[in-house]
C-alpha positions in Angstrom: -31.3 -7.3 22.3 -28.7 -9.3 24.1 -25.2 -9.6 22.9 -25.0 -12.9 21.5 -27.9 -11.8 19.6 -26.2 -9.3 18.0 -23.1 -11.0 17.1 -25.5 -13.1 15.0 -27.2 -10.6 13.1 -24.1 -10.0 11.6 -22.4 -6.8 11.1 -23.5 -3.6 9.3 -21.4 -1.1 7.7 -22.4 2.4 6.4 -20.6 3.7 3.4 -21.5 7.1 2.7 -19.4 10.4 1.8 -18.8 12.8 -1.5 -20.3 12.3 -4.6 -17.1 11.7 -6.8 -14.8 10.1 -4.1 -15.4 6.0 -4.6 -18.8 5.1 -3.1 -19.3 2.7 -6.0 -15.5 1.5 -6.3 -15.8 0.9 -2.3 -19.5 -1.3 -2.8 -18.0 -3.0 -6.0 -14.4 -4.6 -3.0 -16.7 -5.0 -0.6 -18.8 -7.1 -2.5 -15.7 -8.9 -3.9 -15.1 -9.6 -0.3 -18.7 -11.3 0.3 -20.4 -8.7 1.9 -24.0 -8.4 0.5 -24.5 -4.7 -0.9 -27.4 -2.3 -0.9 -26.9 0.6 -3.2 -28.7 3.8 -2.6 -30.8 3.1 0.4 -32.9 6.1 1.6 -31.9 6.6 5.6 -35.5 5.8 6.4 -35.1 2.1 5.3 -32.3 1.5 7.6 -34.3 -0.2 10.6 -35.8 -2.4 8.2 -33.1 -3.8 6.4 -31.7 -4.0 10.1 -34.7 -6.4 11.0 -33.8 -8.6 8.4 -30.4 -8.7 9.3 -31.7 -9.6 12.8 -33.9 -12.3 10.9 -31.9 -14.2 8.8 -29.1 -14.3 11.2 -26.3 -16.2 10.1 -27.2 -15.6 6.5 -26.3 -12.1 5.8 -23.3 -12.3 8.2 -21.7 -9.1 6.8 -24.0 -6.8 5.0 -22.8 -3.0 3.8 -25.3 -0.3 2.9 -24.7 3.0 0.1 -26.5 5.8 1.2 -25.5 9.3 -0.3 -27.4 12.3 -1.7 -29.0 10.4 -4.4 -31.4 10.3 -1.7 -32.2 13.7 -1.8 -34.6 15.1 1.0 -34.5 11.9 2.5 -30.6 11.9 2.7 -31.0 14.7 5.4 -32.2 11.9 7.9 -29.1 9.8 7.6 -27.9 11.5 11.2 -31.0 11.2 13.0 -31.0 7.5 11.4 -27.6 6.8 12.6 -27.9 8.0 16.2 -31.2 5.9 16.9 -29.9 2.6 15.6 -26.6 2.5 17.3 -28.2 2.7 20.3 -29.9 -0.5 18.9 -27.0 -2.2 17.4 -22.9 -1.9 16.7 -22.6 0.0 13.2 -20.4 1.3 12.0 -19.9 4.4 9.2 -17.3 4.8 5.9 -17.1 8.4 5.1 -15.0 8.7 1.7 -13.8 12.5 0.6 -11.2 13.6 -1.7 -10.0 17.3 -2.2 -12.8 19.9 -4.3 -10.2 20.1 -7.0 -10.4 16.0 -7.7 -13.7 16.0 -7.3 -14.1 18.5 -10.0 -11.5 16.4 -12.4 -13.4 13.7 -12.0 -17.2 14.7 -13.0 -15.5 16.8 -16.2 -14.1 13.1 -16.5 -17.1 11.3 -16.9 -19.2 14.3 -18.2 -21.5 14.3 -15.8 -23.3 16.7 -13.2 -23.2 16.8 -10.0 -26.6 15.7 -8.2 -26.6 19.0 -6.2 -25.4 21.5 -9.0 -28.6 22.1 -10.2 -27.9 25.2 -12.6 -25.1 25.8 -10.8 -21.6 24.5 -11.4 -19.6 21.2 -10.4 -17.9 23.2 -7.5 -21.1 24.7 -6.8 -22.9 21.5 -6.2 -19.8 20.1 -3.9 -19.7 23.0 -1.9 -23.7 22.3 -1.1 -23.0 18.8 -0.7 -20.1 19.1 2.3 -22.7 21.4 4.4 -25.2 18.6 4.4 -22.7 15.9 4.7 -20.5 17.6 7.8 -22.5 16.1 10.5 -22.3 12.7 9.0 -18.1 13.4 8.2 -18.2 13.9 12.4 -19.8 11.1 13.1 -17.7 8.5 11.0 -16.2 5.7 12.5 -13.6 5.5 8.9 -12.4 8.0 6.8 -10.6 7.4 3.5 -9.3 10.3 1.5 -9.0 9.0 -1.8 -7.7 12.0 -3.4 -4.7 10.3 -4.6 -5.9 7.3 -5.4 -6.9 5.1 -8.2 -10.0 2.5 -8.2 -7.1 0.0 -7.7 -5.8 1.9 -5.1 -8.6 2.2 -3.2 -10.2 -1.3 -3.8 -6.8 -2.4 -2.3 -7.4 0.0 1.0 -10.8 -1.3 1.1 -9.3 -4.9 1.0 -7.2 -4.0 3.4 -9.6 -2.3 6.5 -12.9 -5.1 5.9 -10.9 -8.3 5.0 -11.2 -11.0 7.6 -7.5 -12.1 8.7 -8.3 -15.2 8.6 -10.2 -15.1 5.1 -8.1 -16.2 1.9 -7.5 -12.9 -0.5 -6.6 -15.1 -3.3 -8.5 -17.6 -4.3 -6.5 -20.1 -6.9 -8.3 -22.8 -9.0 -6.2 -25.6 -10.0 -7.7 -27.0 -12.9 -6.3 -30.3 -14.8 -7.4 -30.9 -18.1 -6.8 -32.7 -21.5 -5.7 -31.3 -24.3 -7.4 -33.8 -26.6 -10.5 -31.9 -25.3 -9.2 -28.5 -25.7 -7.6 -26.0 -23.8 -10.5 -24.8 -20.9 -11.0 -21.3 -21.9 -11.0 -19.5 -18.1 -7.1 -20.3 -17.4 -5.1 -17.5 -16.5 -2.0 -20.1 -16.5 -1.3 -23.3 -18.6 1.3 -25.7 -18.0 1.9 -28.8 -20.0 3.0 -32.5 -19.0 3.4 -34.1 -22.0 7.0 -34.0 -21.1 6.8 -37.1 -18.9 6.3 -40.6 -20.2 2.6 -41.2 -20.1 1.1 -44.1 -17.6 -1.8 -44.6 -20.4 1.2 -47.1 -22.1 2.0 -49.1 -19.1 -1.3 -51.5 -18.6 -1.1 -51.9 -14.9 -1.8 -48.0 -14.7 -4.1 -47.4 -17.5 -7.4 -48.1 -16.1 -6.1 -46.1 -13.3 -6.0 -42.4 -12.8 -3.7 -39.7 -10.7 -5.4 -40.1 -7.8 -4.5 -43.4 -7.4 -1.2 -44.0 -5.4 0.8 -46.1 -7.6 0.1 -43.9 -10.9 1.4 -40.7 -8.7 4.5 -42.8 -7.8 5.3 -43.6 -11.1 4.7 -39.9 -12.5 6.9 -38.8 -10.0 9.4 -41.0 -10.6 10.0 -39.9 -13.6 13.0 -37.7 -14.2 12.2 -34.1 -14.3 8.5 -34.8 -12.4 9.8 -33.1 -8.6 11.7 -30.6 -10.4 9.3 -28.9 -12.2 6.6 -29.3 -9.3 9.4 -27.3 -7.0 9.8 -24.6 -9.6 6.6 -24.1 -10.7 5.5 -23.6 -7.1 7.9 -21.3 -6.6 7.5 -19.4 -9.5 4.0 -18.8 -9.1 4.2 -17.6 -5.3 5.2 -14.3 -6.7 2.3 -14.2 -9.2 -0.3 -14.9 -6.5 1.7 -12.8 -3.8 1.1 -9.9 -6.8 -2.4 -11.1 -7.6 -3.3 -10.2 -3.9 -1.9 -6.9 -4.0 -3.7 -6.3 -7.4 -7.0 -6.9 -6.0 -7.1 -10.0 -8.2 -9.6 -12.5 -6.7 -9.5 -15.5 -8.4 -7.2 -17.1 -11.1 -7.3 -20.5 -13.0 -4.0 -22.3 -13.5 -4.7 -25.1 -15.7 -2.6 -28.0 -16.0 -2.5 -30.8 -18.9 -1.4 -33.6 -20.0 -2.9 -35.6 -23.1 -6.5 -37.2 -21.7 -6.3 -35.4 -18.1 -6.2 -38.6 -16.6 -3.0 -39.5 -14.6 0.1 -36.8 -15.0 -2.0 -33.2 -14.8 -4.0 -34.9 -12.2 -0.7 -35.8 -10.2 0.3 -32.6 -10.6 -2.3 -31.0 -9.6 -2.3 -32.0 -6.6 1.2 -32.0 -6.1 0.9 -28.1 -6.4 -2.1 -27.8 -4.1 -0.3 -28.9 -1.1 2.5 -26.0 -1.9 0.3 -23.3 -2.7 -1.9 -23.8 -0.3 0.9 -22.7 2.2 1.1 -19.5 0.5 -0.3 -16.1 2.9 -3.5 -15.1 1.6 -4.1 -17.7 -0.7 -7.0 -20.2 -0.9 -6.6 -23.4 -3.2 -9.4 -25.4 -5.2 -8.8 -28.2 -7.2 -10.6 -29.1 -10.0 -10.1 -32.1 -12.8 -12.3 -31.5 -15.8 -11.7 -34.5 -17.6 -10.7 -37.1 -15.1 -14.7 -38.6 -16.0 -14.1 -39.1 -19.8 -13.7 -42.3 -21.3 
């Protein structure tokens, strides 16, 4: 396979390592991050997943595969996997490990056995597990130690290796709304216009809405309009900026005025342009009642 061809199958990524170290946590941000997940994959279905990565092209762009002891027998040919299909294609391997002592914390945490302890004991089962898995540690192309982390934590270091630079972290919905019509349940945020004289009175602008010129001239005309636009924009740079570092997707910041006509559809877009200049953070803008009568 030529080169170009396998730029457009996409790219592949391995996560594998200790039982107990974030296999899940790591498959749960990649995910987040619009990779397309397989959990638990024995070894041997590798090349065919890889096929239809080669066959769908640009439609699994980024695809990220689980493959641990869960596997059992099968697990033991994840090297011999690994070796004769990077000599087909660029891969690459996650290895995640934490320190015997965590690993042990965090089974009694959950109350559950590890897959290899058998009627052995937690330690007993980890020990077992790093001799099949020390091979596959050498081989790794990443290696988190995620002994002192959180899932926060290491969600964020995830965000942080597989993100594409140019890819929004953030991803903001403004939504203007109504409140005749009730408050829209998925806001994070909820600011209110009904501070502002209302075009719906003036009859040159009421069959008009806010994404009509002259109705976002008069709103912003209006004293305290530009002011609050500046300062909510700035006080919600922070808030995204934090968002981001929280691993926090996706927020709603809903803005209303009375019908969710003219003045939260003004402002709406008014605070798109601003956030939108924000690192890291993707704008949508949506206006739920701009269609009512």
């Amino acid at each position: 396979m030529v080169e170009a061809e396998r730029r457009e199958a996409g790219e592949v990524l391995i996560v594998t390592g200790m039982s107990g170290a974030g296999r899940s946590t790591a498959a749960n941000a990649l995910e987040d991050l619009d990779w397309y997940v397989v959990d638990n994959l024995p070894p041997q279905m590798l090349r065919p997943l890889l096929d239809l990565t080669e066959i769908a092209a640009g439609a699994l762009p980024r695809v990220a595969v689980v493959v641990d002891v869960r596997g059992r027998d099968l697990f033991a040919d994840l090297p011999d996997a690994m070796r004769a299909l990077r000599e087909r294609r660029q891969i690459r391997l996650m290895f995640l490990d934490a320190a015997d002592d965590v690993l042990v914390r965090r089974f009694e945490a959950v109350r559950r056995p590890h897959p290899l302890q058998g009627d052995g004991t937690i330690l007993d089962g980890i020990r077992l597990e790093r001799e099949r898995l020390a091979a596959v540690r050498e081989s790794a192309d990443v290696i988190i130690d995620t002994s002192r982390f959180n899932i926060h934590q290491l969600a964020t270091q995830i965000t942080e290796l597989f993100t594409d630079p140019a890819a929004a972290r953030h991803i903001v919905t403004l939504l203007s709304f109504g409140f005749k019509y009730g408050l829209p349940p998925d806001a994070d945020l909820v600011a209110d216009m009904r501070f502002l004289p209302n075009p719906f009175w003036n009859e040159d602008l009421r069959a008009l809405t806010g994404e009509d010129d002259s109705v976002r001239d008069f709103v912003l005309a209006q004293q305290g309009a530009r002011e609050f636009v500046d300062a909510y924009a700035a006080a919600l740079q922070p808030v995204l900026e934090g968002y981001q570092r929280e691993n926090k997707r996706h927020s709603v910041v809903a803005v209303g005025c009375t019908g969710g006509k003219h003045r939260s559809v003004v402002m709406v877009r008014e605070l798109a342009d601003r956030l939108a200049a924000i690192p890291g953070v993707a704008v949508r803008v949506k206006h739920r009642d701009l269609g009512r009568e």
